[in-house]
C-alpha positions in Angstrom: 18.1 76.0 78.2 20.2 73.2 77.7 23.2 73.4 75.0 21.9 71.2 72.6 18.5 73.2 72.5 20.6 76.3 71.7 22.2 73.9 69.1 19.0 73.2 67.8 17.8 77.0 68.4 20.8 78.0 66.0 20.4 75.9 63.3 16.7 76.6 63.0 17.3 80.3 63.0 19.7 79.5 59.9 17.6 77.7 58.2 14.3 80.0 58.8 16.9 83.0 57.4 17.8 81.2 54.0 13.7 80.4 53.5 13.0 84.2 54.0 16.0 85.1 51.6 15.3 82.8 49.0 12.1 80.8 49.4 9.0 80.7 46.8 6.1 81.5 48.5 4.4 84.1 50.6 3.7 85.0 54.4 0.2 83.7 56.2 -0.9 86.6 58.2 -2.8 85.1 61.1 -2.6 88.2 63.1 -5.8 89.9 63.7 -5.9 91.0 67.1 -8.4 92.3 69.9 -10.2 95.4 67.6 -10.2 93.5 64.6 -11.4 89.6 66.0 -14.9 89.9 65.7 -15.0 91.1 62.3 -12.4 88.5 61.1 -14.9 85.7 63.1 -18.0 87.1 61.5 -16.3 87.1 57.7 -15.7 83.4 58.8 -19.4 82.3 59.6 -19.6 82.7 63.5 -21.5 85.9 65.2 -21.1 88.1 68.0 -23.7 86.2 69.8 -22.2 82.8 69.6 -19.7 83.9 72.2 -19.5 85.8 75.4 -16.1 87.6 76.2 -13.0 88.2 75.4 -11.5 84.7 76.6 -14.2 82.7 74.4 -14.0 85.4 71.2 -9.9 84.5 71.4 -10.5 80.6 71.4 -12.7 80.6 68.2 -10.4 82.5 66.5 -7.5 79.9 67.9 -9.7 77.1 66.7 -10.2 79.2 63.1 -5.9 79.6 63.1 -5.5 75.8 63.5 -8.0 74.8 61.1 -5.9 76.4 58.7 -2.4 75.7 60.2 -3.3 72.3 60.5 -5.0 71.9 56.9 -2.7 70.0 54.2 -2.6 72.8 51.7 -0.9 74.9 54.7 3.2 73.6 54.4 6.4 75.6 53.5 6.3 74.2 49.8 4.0 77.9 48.7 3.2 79.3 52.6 7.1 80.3 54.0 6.0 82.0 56.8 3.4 83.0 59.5 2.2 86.0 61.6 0.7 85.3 64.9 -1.0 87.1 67.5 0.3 86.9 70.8 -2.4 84.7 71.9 -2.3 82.2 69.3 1.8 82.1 69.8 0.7 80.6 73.7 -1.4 78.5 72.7 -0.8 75.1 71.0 -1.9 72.6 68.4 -2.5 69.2 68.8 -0.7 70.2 72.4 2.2 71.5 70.7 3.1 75.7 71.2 1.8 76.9 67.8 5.5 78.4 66.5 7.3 74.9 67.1 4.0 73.0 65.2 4.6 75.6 62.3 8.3 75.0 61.8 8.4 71.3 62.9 5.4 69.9 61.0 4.8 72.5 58.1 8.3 74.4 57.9 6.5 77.7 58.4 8.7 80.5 59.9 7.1 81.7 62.7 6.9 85.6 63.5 4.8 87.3 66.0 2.7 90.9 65.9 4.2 93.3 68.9 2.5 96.3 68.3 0.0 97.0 70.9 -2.0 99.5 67.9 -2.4 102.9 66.7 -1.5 106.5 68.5 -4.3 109.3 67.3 -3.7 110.6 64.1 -0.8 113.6 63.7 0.9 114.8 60.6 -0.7 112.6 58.5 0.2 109.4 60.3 -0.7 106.7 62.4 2.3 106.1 64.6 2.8 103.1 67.0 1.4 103.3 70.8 4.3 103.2 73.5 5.4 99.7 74.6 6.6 99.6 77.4 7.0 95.8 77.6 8.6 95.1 74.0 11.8 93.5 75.5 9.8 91.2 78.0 7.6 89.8 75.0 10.9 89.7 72.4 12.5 87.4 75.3 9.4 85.5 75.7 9.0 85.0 72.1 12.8 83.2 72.1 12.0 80.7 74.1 8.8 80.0 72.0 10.5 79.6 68.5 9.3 83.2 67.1 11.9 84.0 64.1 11.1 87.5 64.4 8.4 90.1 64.5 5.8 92.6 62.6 4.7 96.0 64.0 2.0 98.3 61.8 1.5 101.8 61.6 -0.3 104.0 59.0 0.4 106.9 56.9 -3.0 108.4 55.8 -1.3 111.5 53.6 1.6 112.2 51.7 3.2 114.7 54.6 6.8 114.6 54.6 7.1 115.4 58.0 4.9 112.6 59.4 6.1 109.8 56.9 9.9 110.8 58.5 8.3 110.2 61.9 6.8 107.1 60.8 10.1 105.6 59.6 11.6 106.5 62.5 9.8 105.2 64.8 9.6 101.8 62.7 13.3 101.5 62.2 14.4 102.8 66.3 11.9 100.2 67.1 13.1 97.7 64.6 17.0 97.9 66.0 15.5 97.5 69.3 14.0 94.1 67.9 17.3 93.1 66.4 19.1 93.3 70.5 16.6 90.1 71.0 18.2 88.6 67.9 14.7 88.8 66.1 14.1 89.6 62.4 11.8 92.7 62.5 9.2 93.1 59.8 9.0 97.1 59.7 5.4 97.7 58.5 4.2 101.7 57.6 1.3 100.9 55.6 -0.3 103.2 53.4 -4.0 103.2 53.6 -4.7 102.2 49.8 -7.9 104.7 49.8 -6.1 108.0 50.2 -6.2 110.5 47.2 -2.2 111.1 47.2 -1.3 107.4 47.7 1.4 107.5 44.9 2.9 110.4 46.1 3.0 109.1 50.2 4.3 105.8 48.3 7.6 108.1 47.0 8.1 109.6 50.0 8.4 106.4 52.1 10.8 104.7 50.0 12.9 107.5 49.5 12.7 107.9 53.1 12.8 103.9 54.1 16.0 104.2 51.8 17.9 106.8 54.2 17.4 104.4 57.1 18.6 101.3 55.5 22.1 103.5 53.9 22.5 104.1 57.5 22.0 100.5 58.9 25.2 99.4 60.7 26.5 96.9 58.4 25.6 93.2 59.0 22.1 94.0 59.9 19.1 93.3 57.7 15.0 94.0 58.4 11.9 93.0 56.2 9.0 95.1 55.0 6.0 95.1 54.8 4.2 97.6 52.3 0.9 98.4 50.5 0.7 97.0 47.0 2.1 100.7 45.1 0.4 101.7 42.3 3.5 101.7 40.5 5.0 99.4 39.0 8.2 98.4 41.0 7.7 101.5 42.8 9.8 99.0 45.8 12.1 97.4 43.5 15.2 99.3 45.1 14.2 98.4 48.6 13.8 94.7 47.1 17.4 94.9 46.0 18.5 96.5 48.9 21.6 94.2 50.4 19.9 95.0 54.1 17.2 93.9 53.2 16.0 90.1 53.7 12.4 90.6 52.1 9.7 92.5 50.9 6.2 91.8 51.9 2.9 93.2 50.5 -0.2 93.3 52.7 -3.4 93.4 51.2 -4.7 96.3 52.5 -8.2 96.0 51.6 -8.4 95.2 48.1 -10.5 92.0 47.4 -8.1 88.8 46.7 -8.3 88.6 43.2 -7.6 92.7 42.8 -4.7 92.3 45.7 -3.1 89.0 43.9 -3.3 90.9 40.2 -1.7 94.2 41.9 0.8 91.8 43.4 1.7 89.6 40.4 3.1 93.2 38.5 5.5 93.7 41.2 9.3 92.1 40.9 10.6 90.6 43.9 7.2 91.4 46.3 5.6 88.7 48.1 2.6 88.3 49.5 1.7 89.3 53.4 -2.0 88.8 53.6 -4.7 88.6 56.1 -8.2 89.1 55.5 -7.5 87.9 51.3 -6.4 84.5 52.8 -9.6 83.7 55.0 -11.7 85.0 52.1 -14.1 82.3 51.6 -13.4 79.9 54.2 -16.3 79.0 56.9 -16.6 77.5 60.2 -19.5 76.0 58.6 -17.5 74.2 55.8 -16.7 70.2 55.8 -13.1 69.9 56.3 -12.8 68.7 52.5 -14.8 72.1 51.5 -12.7 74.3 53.2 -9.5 72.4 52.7 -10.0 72.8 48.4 -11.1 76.4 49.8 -7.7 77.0 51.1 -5.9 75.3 48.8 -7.3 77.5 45.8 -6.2 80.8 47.7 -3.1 79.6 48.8 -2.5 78.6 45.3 -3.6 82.1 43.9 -1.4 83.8 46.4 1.7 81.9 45.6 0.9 82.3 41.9 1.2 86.2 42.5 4.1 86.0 44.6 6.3 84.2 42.4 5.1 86.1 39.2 7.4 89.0 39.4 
């Protein structure tokens, strides 16, 4: 790496920060990997028997992440930022590596999913398999433009006990991150369907709370959280000062219930993944599924600004 491109490296790093910090607009999550693929491909109009492996399953759904990285509604003026799955962070648009096409052409920040899935439930949680090869992909994902990083796991009951493992685990993992010089999106999500939702949802900030009091100072993460059912149930983790932002993934609910939710929460923003395909087909005429696009993206932004 020459000097200048660590010049270069620098001041994008800066300027991806101050859009997280301070930008309008919401987080593309164009993450869906290996288990979840063939659902997200079917949702979008192409069926398990119009491909035949792994390697041809993966390059519809790259085609699927370009069409709507590439599609003029899709710029940093409402979208600020982007997930991507490993895969689609190798590949390329147009033959350029998808992060530097989402900074350079649409001032996206790029971020990249690390976790390699779930462990078997325990304690009412979800926790993150090992990985064992965290720090090889966090170096790779330097050299490819990745601003930093989102890793998921679930808590399924309001058990004190698990929901302290979970943060754990998220935040030891998270610090790990930060050595790469990576912005970690720290992601416990609470399955939105569980009887003692609210109650898990008071346990995890109180217990996300205790991690960030005890963050060295300097050092910031991001979240990303099912929509609460209260109302600013997050807002003292929004205002936290290490704290860059809070996300909210969609967890399920249907768009226009996830963007209401959304809308009644100060200082969340949008993180979502199956809500933003909703509606969009491989099927569609570009100018279809552009105005598609452009109506959800709008939506999106409208409930991410509102609080």
């Amino acid at each position: 790496m020459t000097e200048t491109t660590q010049a270069e490296m620098v001041r994008a790093d800066a300027a991806q920060a101050e859009q997280m910090r301070s930008g309008d607009g919401f987080i593309a999550a164009l993450d869906q990997s290996g288990g979840s693929t063939p659902k997200a491909l079917k949702l979008y109009g192409i069926e398990e028997d119009a491909y035949s492996g792994d390697a041809e399953m993966f390059s519809l759904m790259h085609q699927m992440r370009a069409r709507i990285i590439k599609s003029p509604a899709f710029n940093g003026e409402k979208v600020i930022g982007a997930i991507l799955f490993e895969r689609t962070m190798d590949g390329e648009i147009d033959g350029v590596p998808t992060a530097e096409y989402l900074w350079k052409e649409k001032q996206v920040v790029p971020f990249l999913k690390v976790d390699k899935g779930l462990a078997d439930p325990e304690d009412g949680v979800k926790l993150m398999k090992p990985m064992p090869e965290l720090d090889t992909l966090c170096a790779r994902a330097v050299t490819k433009g990745i601003f930093g990083t989102k890793m998921r796991s679930v808590v399924d009951a309001a058990d004190p006990v698990g929901i302290k493992k979970i943060v754990d685990q998220q935040f030891e993992v998270g610090m790990q991150i930060l050595g790469h010089g990576l912005m970690p999106i720290l992601e416990p999500e609470v399955t939105i369907t569980i009887e003692d939702k609210a109650a898990a949802e008071d346990l995890l900030r109180d217990e996300i709370l205790a991690h960030l009091d005890a963050l060295p100072e300097g050092i910031e993460v991001m979240l990303k959280l099912s929509i609460p059912e209260a109302v600013n149930q997050y807002k003292a983790l929004v205002d936290h000062p290490k704290v860059m932002k809070v996300v909210a993934l969609s967890g399920g609910y249907a768009r226009e219930d996830a963007n209401m939710r959304l809308s009644k929460q100060t200082g969340m923003i949008a993180s979502f993944s199956r809500a933003l395909t909703e509606g969009l087909s491989a099927q569609q005429p570009d100018a279809d599924f552009d105005a598609v696009l452009g109506e959800t993206i709008d939506g999106i932004y409208q409930a991410s600004v509102a609080g």
